[in-house]
N, C-alpha and C positions, 0 to 999 in steps of 0.2 A: 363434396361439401357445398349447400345451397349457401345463398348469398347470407342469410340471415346467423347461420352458425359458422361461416369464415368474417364477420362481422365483430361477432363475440370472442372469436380467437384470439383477431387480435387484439378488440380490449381488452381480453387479459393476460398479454403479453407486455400491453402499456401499463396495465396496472402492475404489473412488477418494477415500474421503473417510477411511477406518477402517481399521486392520490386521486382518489374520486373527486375531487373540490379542482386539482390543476387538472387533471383533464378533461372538465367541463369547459375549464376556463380557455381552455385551448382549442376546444373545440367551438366554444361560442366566440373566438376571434374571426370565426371566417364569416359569422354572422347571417346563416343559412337558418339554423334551428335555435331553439331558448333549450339550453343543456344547464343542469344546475346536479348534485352530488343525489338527490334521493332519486332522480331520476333514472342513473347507471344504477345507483345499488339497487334499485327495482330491478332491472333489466339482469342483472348479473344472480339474483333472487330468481328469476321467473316470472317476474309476477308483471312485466312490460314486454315489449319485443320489439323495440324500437327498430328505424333503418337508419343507417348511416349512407348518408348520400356517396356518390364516386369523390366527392371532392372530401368532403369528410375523414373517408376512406384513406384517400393517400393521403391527405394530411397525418393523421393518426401514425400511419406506417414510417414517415419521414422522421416522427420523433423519438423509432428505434433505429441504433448503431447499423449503417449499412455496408454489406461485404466489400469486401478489400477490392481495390481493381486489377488484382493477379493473384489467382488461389494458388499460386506457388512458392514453395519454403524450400529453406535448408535443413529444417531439424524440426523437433517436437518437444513442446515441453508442458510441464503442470503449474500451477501457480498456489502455493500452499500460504495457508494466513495472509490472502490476496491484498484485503483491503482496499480502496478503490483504484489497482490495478496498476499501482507506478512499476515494478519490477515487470509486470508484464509488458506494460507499454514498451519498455527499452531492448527487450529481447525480441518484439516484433518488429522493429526495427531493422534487429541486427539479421532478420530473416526468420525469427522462430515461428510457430503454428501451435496456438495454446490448444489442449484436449482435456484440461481437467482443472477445475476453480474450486477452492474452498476457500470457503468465508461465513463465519456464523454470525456477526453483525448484519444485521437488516435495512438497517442505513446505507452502511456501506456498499452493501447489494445493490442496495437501486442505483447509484454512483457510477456501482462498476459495468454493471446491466446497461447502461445510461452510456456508456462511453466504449466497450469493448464488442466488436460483435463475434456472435459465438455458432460455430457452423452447425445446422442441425445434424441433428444424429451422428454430429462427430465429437461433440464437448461433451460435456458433462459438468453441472452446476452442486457443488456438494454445501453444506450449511458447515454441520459437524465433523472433523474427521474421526471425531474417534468413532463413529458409526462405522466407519471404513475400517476401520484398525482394530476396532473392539477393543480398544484397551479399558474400556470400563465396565467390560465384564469381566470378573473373575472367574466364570464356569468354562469360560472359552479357553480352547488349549490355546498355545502355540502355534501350533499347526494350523489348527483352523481358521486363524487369525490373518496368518499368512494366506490362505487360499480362499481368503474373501477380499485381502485387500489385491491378489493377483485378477482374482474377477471384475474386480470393481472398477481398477485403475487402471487405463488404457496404458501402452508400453510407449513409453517414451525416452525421448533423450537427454535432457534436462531438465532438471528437480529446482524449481524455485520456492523461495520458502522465507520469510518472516516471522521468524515462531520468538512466542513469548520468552521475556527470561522468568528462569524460576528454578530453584532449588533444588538439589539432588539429595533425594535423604537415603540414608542406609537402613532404614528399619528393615527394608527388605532382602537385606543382603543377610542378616543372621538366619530370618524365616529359609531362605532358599538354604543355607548351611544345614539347617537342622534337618531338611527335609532331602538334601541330597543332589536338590537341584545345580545345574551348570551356573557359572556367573558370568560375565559377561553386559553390554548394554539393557538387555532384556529384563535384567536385573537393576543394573546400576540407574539407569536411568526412570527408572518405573516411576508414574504417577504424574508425570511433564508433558508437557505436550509434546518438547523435543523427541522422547521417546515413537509420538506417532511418526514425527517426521524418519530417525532410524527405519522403525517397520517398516518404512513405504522403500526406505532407500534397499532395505537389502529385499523386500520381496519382486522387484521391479530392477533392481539394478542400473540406473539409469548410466551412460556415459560419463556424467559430471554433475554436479550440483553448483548452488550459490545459496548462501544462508546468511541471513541479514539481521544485525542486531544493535542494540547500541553498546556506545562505547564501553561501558562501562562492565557490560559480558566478561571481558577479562577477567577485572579486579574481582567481579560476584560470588559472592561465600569465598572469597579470601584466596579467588583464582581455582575454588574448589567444580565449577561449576564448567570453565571453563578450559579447563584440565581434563573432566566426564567427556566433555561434548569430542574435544579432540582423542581422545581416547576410545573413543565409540567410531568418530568414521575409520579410523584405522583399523579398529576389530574389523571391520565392516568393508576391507578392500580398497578404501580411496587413498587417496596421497592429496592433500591441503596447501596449498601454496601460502608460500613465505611464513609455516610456523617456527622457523627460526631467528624469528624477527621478534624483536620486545622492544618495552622502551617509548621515547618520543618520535622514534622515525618509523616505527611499525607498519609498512604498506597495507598493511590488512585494517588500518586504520584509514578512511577518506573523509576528508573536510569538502563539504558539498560547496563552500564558499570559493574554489576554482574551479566550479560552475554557474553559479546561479549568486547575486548578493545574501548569503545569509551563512553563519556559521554554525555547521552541523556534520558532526562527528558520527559516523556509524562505522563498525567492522562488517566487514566483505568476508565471509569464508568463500574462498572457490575452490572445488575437490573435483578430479581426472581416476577414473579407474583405475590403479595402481597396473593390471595386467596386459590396458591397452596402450599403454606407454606412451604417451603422448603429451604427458605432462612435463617433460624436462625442457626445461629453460622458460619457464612460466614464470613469470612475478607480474604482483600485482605494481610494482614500479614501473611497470613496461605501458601502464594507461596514459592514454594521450589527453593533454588538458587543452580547453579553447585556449586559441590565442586569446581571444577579448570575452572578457566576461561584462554582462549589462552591470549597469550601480542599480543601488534601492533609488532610486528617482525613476530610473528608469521601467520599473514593472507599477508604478503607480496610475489610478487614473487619474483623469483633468478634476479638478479637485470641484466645478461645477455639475461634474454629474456623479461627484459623492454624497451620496443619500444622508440626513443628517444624521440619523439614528446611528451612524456611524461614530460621532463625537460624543466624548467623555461626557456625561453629568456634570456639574459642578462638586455635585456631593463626593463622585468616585474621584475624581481627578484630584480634590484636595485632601482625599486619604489616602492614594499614593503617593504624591506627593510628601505630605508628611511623614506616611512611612520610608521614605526613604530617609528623609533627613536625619531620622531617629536611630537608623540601624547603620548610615555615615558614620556617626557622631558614636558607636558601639566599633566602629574599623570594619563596621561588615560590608559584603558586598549586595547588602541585598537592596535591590528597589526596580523601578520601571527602567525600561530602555528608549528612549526618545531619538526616534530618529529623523536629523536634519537633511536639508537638502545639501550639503556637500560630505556625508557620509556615505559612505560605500555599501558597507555588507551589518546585514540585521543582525541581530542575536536567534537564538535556536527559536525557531516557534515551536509551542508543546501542547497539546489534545486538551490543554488545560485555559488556552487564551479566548475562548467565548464566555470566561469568566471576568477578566479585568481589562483583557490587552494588554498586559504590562510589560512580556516579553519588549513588544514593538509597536511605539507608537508611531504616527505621523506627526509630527510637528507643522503648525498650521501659523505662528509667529509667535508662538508664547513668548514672553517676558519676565525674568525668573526675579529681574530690579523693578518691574511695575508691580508682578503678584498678583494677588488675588481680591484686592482691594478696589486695582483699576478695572471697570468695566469694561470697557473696551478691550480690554486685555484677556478679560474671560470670555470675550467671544472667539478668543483665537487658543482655547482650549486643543490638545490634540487628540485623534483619532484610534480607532482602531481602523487594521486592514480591514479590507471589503472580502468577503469571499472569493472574487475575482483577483484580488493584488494576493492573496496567498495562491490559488494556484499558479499563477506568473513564478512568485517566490519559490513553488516548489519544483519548477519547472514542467509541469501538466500544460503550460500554455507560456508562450513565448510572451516577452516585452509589448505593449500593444494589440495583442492579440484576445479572442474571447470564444475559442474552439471550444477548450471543453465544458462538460454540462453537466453543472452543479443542479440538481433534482432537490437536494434535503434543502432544511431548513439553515438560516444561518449557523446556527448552534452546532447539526452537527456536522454542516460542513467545516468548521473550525476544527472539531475532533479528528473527522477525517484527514485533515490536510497535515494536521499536526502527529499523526502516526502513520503520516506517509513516509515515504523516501523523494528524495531529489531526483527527478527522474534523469536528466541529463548524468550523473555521475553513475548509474547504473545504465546508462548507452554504453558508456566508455568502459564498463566492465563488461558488458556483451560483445562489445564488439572487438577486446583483447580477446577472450575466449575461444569467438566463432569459429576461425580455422582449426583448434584441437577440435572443436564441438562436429564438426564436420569429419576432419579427420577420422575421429573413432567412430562417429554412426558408418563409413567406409568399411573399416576394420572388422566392425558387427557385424556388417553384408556379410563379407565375405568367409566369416569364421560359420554363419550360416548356412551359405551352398558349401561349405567344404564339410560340415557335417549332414 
């Protein structure tokens, strides 16, 4: 490859992660050439054939994710409904080796692109899965479904997965009656995405899973939903830790607030292949919590290098405000959350707070006896978080810290961070796992040379 086409490679490798506008702007920091957006998209057209100097060069390449400093693992896993990568991040921790990403958000791609790096010719980047699964074609057997998503999907040990919640309907359970067909997941499940996740699990069979949802998964269609789902890994050969559990002490239930300041509830499925038997005496009580968890003061920045545009309007602040008063005064609980500096842990952030911040404010001195009448008192309006104080909050970046690299724009770095997971509470579920996870890729050696 001459200089000028290993040039263009890697911008557009950076452009999977940057816009043309930031990686001009990044490139005219080093202050070598005048780079502006119609100039790459000329070059990346044909219709220019710019040179990127040596310094150019490796600048550009430093602003992709670079290789681990030890290509060695203890296991393999996928990353399903990735989103910008927190269930991955915690599993490479605990020693895993990703080989397989889907994610159809485009935002989220460039996030995770942005912060994961991915071996050539050993990962695999998918958008869709159902292109993997063909579950949305109807001409497709079964069969053939299965022996595309066997080609497709690299053989691994651990199945991670995020998948939506959503509905199980039976319309298709009479059609297969009348037609004679088997029932089963194939059936039950049809038309979900969960369903792709099933196809992958049983064409690939991995060692274990972990399947992440929120809380509320339970209760959905009236516990009908997630009744299906347990019902389907057990068609399907796995054994589920702690489904014996209900109630308020449910281990399959984890509050990420005894990791990180913020309160946020998600269920943990983790499922062992029932025949490799490695699953007894697993609970998800057995997760180890920090000693010391940081407070919300602590993932905040120095409040001089928060950007203004960070502080409420006047106009917004005095309609929450008021709306809260109004649904008080109703016994409701609805309104903003304000948080002070001797408060501890936020409320849930949700994919929804680049709309108000109302989740979680900063409090900046507000005066609830001076109002809105004192001037000075409206300058100490509160804030939203910064993109930087949510990922601290989700645990993507430590207290103080500013490692990882938010790419999108405010907007949908908020979505993002708000359909993330807490990455620290998902360490401490990899790293309960790792020795079965281990274990049984042993047990698979070996069931191997004895066949």
């Amino acid at each position: 490859m001459d200089n000028s086409s290993e040039d263009l490679a890697l911008l557009n490798r950076v452009l999977e992660i940057y816009d043309q506008k930031q990686v001009a702007e990044h490139l005219n920091s080093l202050g070598q050439h005048n780079w502006n957006r119609e100039t790459i998209n000329r070059w990346l057209k044909g219709k220019s054939n710019p040179k990127l100097s040596h310094a150019e060069f490796e600048f550009l390449k430093s602003l992709l994710p670079q290789p681990p400093e030890s290509n060695k693992y203890d296991f393999t896993f996928i990353d399903l409904f990735a989103g910008i990568g927190g269930i991955r991040r915690a599993f490479e921790v605990a020693g895993g080796k990703c080989l397989f990403t889907s994610e159809w958000n485009k935002y989220a791609v460039r996030t995770y692109k942005a912060n994961h790096y991915c071996v050539p010719d050993e990962h695999v980047f998918n958008e869709d899965i159902r292109e993997i699964t063909l579950s949305e074609d109807a001409t497709v057997s079964e069969k053939e479904a299965y022996v595309n998503i066997d080609r497709e999907i690299p053989d691994h040990d651990v199945l991670l997965a995020g998948f939506p919640c959503q509905p199980f309907s039976l319309a298709g359970v009479s059609k297969k009656n009348s037609l004679g067909r088997k029932h089963g997941f194939e059936c039950d499940t049809q038309g979900t995405l969960f369903f792709d996740v099933a196809r992958i699990i049983k064409a690939k069979q991995p060692a274990a899973f972990l399947l992440e949802n929120v809380k509320n998964l339970k209760s959905h269609d009236k516990g009908k939903t997630f009744k299906v789902i347990l019902e389907t890994l057990d068609e399907l050969g796995y054994w589920v830790s702690d489904v014996e559990y209900d109630g308020p002490c449910d281990p399959k239930v984890i509050d990420a607030q005894y990791f990180v300041p913020q309160h946020r509830e998600r269920i943990v499925l983790v499922g062992f292949r029932k025949d490799l038997d490695v699953h007894k005496g697993f609970s998800l009580n057995d997760i180890e919590y920090p000693a010391y968890v940081a407070g919300f003061r602590d993932i905040l920045e120095p409040s001089k290098d928060v950007d203004q545009k960070y502080i409420l309007t006047e106009k917004l602040w005095k309609y929450l405000y008021d709306y809260a008063i109004k649904h008080r005064k109703k016994g409701n609980g609805f309104g903003y959350g304000l948080m002070r500096k001797t408060d501890k842990v936020a409320r849930t952030i949700s994919a929804r707070y680049h709309k108000d911040g109302s989740e979680i404010l900063v409090d900046r001195g507000w005066s609830d006896k001076k109002g809105f009448i004192d001037k000075e008192n409206m300058k100490k309006r509160p804030r939203r978080l910064t993109p930087r104080e949510c990922a601290r909050l989700m645990g993507f970046d430590k207290p103080e810290t500013a490692d990882f690299i938010i790419p999108v724009s405010d907007t949908q770095a908020y979505r993002q961070f708000g359909n993330s997971v807490a990455v620290p509470v998902f360490e401490a579920v990899a790293k309960l796992m790792r020795k079965r996870i281990i274990k049984a890729k042993k047990l698979l050696k070996r069931q191997e040379k004895a066949a």
